[in-house]
N, C-alpha and C positions, 0 to 999 in steps of 0.2 A: 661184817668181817671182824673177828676177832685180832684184838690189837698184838697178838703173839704171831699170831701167824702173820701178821701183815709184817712185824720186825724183823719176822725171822726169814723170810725175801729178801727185805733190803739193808738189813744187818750185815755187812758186812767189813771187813779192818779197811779204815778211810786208807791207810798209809801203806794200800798194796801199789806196788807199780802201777799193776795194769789195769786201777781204777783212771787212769789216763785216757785210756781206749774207749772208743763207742763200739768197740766189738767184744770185748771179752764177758762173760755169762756172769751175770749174779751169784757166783756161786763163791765158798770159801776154800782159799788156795792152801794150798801145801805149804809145809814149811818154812822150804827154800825158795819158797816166791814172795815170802814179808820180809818187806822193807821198813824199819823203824821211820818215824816222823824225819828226823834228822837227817836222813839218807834221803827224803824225798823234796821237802820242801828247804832247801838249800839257801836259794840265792832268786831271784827278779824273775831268772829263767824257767825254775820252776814255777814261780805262781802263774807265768803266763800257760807254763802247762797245764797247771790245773784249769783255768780260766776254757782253754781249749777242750780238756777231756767232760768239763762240764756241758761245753756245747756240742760234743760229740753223744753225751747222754740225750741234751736235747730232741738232735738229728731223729733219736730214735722212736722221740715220739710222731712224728710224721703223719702216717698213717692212721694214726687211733684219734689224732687230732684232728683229723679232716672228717673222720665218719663218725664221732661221736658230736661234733658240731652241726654238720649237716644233713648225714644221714637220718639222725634222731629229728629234724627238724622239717620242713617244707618243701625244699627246694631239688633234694638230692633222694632217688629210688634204687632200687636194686634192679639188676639184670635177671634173666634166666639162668644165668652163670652165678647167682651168688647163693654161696651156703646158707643155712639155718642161725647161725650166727650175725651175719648181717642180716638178715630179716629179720630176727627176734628183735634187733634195735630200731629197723625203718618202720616196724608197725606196732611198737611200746609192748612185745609180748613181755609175759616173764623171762628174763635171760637164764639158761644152762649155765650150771656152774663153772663148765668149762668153756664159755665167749671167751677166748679172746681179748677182744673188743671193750668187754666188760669188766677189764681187771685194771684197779690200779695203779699196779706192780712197777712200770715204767714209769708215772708218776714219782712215786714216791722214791724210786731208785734216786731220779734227778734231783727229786728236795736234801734227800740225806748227801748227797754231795754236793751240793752247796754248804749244808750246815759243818760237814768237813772244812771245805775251806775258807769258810767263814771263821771257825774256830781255829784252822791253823796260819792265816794270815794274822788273826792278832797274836798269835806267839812266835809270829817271823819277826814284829816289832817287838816285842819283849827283849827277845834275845837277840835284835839288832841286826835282823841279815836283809830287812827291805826298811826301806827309810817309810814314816807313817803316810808321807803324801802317796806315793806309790800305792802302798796297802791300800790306801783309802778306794782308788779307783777301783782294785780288782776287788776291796770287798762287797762294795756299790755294785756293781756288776753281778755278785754273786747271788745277795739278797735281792735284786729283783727278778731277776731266774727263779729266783726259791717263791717270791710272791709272784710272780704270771702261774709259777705250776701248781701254785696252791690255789688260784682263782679258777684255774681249771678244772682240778678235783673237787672242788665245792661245786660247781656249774654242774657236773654230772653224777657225783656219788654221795651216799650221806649213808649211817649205819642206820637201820628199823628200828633200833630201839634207840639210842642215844640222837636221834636226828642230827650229825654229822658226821666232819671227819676230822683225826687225830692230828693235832697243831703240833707236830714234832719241830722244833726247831735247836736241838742241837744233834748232833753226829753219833749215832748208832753203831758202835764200832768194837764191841766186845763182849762174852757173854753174860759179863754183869747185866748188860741192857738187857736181857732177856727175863731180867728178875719180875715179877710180876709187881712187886711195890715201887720197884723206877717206876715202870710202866705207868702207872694209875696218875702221875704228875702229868701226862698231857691229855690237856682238854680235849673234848670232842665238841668244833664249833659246826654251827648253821649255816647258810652263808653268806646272809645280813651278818652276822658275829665275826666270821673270818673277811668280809671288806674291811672291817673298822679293824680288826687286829694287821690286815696287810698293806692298809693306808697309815698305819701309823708308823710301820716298818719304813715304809716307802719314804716318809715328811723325815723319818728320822738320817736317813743314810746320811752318809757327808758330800757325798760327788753326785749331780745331777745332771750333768752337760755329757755332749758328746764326746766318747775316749777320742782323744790324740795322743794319747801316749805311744811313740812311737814302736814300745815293743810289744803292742796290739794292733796298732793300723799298720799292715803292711800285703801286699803281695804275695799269695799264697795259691799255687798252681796255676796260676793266671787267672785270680778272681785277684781283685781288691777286698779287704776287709772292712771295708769303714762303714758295710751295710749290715753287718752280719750279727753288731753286738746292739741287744733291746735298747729302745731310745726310750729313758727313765722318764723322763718328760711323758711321753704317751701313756706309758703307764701309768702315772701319779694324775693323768687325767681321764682316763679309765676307771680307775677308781673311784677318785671325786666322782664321777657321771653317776656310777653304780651308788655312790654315800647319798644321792643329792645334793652335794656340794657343785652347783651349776656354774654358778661365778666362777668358783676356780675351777672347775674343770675349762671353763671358755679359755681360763688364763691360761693353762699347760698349754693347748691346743692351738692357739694364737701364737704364742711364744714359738712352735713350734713353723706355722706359717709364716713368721716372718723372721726366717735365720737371713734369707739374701740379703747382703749388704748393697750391694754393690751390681753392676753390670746385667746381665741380664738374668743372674741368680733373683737379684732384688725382684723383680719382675712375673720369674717365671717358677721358683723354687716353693715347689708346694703350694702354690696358688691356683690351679689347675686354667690356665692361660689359652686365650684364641690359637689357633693354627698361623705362623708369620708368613706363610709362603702359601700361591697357589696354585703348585706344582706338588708333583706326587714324591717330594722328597720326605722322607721315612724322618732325616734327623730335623726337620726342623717340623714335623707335623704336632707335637708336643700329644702325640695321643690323642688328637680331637678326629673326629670322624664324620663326614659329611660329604660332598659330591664337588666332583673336579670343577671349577670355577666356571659362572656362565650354564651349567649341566645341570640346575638343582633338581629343574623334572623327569631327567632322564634315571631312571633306576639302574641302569645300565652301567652311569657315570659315579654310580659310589663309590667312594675310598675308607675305606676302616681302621683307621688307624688306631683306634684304643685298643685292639686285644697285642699290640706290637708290643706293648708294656709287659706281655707275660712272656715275650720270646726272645728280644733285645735283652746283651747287658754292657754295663759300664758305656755308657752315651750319657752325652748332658740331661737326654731326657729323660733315660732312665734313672740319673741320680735327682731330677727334678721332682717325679713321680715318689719311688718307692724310700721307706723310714727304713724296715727291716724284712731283710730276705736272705736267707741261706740256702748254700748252694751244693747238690749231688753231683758226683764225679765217679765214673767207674775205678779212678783210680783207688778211692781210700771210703767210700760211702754212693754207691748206686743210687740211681732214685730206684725208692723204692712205693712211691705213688702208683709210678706202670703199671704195674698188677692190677692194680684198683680199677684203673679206667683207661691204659687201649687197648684195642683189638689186635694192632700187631704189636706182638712182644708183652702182650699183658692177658689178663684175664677177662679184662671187662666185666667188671661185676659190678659196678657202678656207673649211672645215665640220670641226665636230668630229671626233673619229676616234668609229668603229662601239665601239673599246674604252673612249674616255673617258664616252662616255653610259651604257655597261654601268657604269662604276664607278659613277657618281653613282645609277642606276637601283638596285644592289643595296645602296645605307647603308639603315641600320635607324633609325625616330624614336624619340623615347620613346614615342609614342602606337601601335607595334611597324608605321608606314603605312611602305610600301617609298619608298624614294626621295632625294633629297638636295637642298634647294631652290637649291641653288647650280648645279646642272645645268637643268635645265629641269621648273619645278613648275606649272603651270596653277593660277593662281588672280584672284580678283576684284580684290583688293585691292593688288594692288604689280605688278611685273613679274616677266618668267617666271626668269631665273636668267640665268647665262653664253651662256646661250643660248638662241632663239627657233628655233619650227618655224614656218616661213613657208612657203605652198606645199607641205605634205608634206614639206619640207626642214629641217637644222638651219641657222640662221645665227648665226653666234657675234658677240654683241650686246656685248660688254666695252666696245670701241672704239668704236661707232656709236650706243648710246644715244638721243644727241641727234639724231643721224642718220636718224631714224626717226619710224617714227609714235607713240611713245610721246612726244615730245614735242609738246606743243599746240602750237608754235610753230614748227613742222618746216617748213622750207622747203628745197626739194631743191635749188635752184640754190648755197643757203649749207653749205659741208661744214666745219661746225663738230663740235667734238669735244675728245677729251684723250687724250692719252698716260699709261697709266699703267705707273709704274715701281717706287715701295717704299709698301708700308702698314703697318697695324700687324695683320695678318691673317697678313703675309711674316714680321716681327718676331718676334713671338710662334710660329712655326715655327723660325727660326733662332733664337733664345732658346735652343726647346725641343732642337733638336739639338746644341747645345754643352752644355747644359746634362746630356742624358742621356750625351752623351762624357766628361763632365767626372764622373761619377758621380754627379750627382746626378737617378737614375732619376725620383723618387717627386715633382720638381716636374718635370721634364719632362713626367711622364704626366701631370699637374694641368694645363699651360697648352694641352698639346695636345689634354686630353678636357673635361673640365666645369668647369675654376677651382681657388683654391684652398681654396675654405671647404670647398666638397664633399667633399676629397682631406685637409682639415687640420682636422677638426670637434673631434678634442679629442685634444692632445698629451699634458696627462696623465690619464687618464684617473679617476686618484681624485681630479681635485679637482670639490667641490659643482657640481651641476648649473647653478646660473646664475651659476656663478664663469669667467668670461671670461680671466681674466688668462692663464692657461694653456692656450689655445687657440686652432684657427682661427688658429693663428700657425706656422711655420716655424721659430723662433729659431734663424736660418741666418745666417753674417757674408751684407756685400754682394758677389756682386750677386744668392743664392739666401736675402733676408732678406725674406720676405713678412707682412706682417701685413694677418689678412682678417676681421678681428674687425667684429659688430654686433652692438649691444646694446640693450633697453630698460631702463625707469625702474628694474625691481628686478634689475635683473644687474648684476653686478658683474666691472669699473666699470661706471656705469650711461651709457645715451644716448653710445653710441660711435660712430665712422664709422673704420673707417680706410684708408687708400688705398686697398687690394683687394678692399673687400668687394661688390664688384659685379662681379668680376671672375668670367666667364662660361667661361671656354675658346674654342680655336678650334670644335671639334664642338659645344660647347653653346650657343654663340649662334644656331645655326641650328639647334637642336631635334636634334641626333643623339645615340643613345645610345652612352654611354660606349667604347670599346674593351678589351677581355680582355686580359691578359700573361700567357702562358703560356711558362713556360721563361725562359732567357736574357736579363733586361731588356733590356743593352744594345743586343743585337742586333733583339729582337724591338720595339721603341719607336720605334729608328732606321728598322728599315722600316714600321712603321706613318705614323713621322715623312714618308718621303718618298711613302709613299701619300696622305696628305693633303696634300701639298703637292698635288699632282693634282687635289685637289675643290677646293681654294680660290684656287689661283694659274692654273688653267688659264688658257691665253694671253697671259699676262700677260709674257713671253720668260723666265720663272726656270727652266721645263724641263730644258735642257738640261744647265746649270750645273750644277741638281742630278742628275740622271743619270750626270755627269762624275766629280763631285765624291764622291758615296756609292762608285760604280767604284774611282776610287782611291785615297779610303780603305781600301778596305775590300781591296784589290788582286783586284780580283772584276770584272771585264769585263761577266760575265755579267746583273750587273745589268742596267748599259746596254741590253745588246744582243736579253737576253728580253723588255725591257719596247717596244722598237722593233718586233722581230721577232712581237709578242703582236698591235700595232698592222695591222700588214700579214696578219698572216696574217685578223683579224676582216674586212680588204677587198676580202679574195679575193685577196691577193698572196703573192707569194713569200718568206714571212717566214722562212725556212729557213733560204735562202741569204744572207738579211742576216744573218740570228744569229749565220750562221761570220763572217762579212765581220767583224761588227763585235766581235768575242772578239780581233783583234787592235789594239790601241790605235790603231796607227799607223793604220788607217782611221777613225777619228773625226774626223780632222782632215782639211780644205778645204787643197788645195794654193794658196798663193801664185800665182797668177796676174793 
């Protein structure tokens, strides 16, 4: 893509009003539609506007974020209903110049308005109209928008000849920009070049913790906010994971597991925790999925409670589970996922792939029943998993939930929904892969199989039976220092809880049995690791990244390109010829256009 044409898209005056909107066009307004800087960015109230119209550009990547993730990837195929544009991406053809899909216009829309107000919050402190603490959070805020969407555009685009993409990082906003010797001042990075240039972004910000500012967290059409803004933390360990920096990516991600102080936050908050009840109550099932107590061999007696996470909102569990999630509303932003994947009220152009229902089909339970509840389980009591067969068909239900008849309240005219983006399901997988990079095998295979009481039942082994002190503990520094200790009245100490001891694993909250290491930890964990990323993230757009990302680690293409190629060939395609296509790097990446 030529860097003219790509400015001359998202060029446009930072300080129009209705750069506020996530609906008004890319285009350049009329006269009497510019608003000078001064007229916009005022006072507290407007930066939270901006802060908002930034996440309302967000919103709008949605759709291209899910299908350039997934669809380009393994997991996710196209219908009989979908155009030549998503085909061209599920089976790596050369894309038409006019995909869609393939443009990355919405990208870049959202980086240059960050870099707006990134550049107009340090001149609201200059001239004194927000105090610098204040600025500090909303500029924090901005620049990691600006690096999650730059980590994006690297993932899937790069120019043929320059091997990346344009590192704009200040605001585009007049036709001087269009000068071709500006222009030539932004680099064109790789996407090993742009991690170190957006982790250095990341290390440098001032504000890393959760906003409370209360004229961010608030009450907004009856969602709560407090889930809705990146948690910088995740990112800064997203990063590190991508740098090879393992240590500290453990360290973000830890830091992150253990925010609960207290009550049963401490306990239960992103540590993904046993089921407390065993009864078929929804709020205190925490998401684990398994068979009504006494019934484990009854298939009949299944309860599913992990895919309630994609349909539940504002419950203890669900602030327990999800880091960041945004939310469609017919009032002010539809979902606009629908189209993608249901049948009533969408297009359905979008179904599992034939290879990701085999994965989930062949996990083993503890009760030795074939299956994985997170793909598609039939049962009475919850819903069916990631996905619904409606019609003989799969439809992948993550996104539409609410959208659907599982909701009693389902109204097809209203395309309500959420967007989800990090949980503590992702966590606790990225944990688990730095953590087994970082050598420490024997908790990696603890958070990715059954927990850690399971994996740490007694450290040393001669001390007395109901002497506790010595077990069920790690005594590891932070961030691999786990203590999963519980005790009654005559153990010693006696009547203990301590943070971890409910802590389940990712495969054991949903009832699968343990996984084997044979040979090699490092190597054989890491891929266990990115096979489960597959049962539990499907669709969720982490696909790719991780396909990417294990690739060149590991300088192994092959990854990538057998697990694509694996996909196509179960759908009667030409998986063959992708598999060579995609052994050379330079074809993973979406040309600039």
């Amino acid at each position: 893509m030529k860097i003219r044409k790509l400015i001359s898209i998202i060029a446009i005056p930072a300080f129009v009003a209705a750069s506020f909107s996530s609906c008004e066009p890319l285009l350049t307004p009329d006269a009497d539609e510019v608003l000078l800087p001064e007229d916009v960015y005022r006072n507290i109230d407007d930066a939270d506007a901006a802060i908002r119209g930034i996440y309302g550009k967000l919103m709008d990547l949605a759709p291209q974020y899910i299908v350039l993730n997934e669809l380009r990837a393994d997991l996710m195929d196209v219908t009989a209903h979908a155009d030549l544009s998503l085909i061209e991406l599920s089976e790596h053809r050369s894309v038409s110049n006019d995909n869609p899909w393939a443009s990355p216009r919405l990208f870049f829309s959202l980086i240059n308005s960050c870099n707006d107000a990134l550049y107009q919050f340090g001149q609201m402190v200059e001239k004194n109209r927000i105090s610098r603490e204040l600025a500090d959070v909303r500029y924090s805020e901005a620049m990691a928008i600006r690096c999650w969407a730059y980590l994006q555009v690297s993932l899937h685009f790069a120019d043929p000849e320059k091997g990346g993409v344009p590192y704009i990082t200040e605001p585009l906003n007049s036709i001087e920009s269009l000068d071709p010797a500006y222009l030539e001042k932004f680099p064109y990075l790789d996407l090993p070049t742009m991690i170190d240039s957006l982790l250095f972004a990341m290390e440098s910000i001032p504000y890393k913790d959760l906003i409370t500012d209360e004229g961010l967290i608030t009450i907004m059409d009856g969602y709560n906010t407090d889930l809705m803004y990146i948690d910088k933390q995740y990112l800064l360990g997203e990063l590190n994971l991508w740098k090879g920096n393992y240590h500290q990516a453990a360290v973000y991600f830890k830091t992150i597991m253990e925010r609960g102080v207290s009550g049963n936050d401490l306990y239960d908050l992103h540590k993904l925790p046993f089921d407390a009840s065993a009864t078929l109550d929804v709020t205190t099932s925490r998401y684990n999925s398994g068979y009504v107590r006494f019934y484990n061999n009854d298939r009949l007696s299944a309860k599913n409670m992990w895919p309630t996470m994609f349909y539940e909102t504002q419950t203890n569990n669900y602030h327990n589970e999800w880091i960041w999630v945004l939310y469609f509303d017919e009032l002010y932003e539809p979902n606009s996922l629908v189209d993608l994947f249901a049948k009533d009220g969408g297009s359905y152009l979008l179904k599992p792939s034939n290879l990701a229902i085999t994965n989930w089909n062949k996990q083993v339970q503890l009760n030795t029943f074939a299956g994985d509840f997170r793909g598609y389980y039939f049962n009475y009591f919850g819903l069916p998993g990631s996905f619904d067969i409606v019609d003989n068909e799969p439809v992948i239900m993550k996104h539409i939930y609410r959208y659907s008849q599982y909701n009693p309240d389902f109204n097809p005219s209203e395309k309500i929904g959420k967007w989800h983006l990090w949980r503590s399901g992702s966590l606790h997988l990225r944990y688990s892969e730095a953590a087994n990079r970082d050598g420490q095998h024997r908790i990696a295979y603890s958070i990715l199989n059954n927990g850690i009481r399971a994996n740490y039942p007694g450290a040393d082994t001669t001390a007395a039976a109901n002497d506790y002190t010595k077990r069920q503990q790690t005594f590891l520094d932070f961030p691999y220092d786990f203590d999963a200790r519980t005790t009654g009245i005559s153990d010693v100490p006696p009547n203990l809880r301590q943070p971890w001891f409910r802590n389940m694993g990712v495969r054991g909250r949903v009832y699968l049995q343990p996984l084997e290491v044979t040979g090699d930890s490092l190597t054989v964990i890491e891929s266990q690791i990115l096979d489960e990323c597959a049962l539990e993230l499907a669709f969720e757009g982490q696909r790719w990244g991780d396909l990417v990302r294990m690739s060149l680690r590991n300088n192994n293409p092959s990854i990538l390109a057998d697990k694509v190629a694996e996909k196509l060939i179960l759908s009667g395609k030409d998986g063959e010829a992708v598999r060579q296509k995609l052994m050379d790097r330079k074809n993973w990446f979406l040309p600039l256009q």
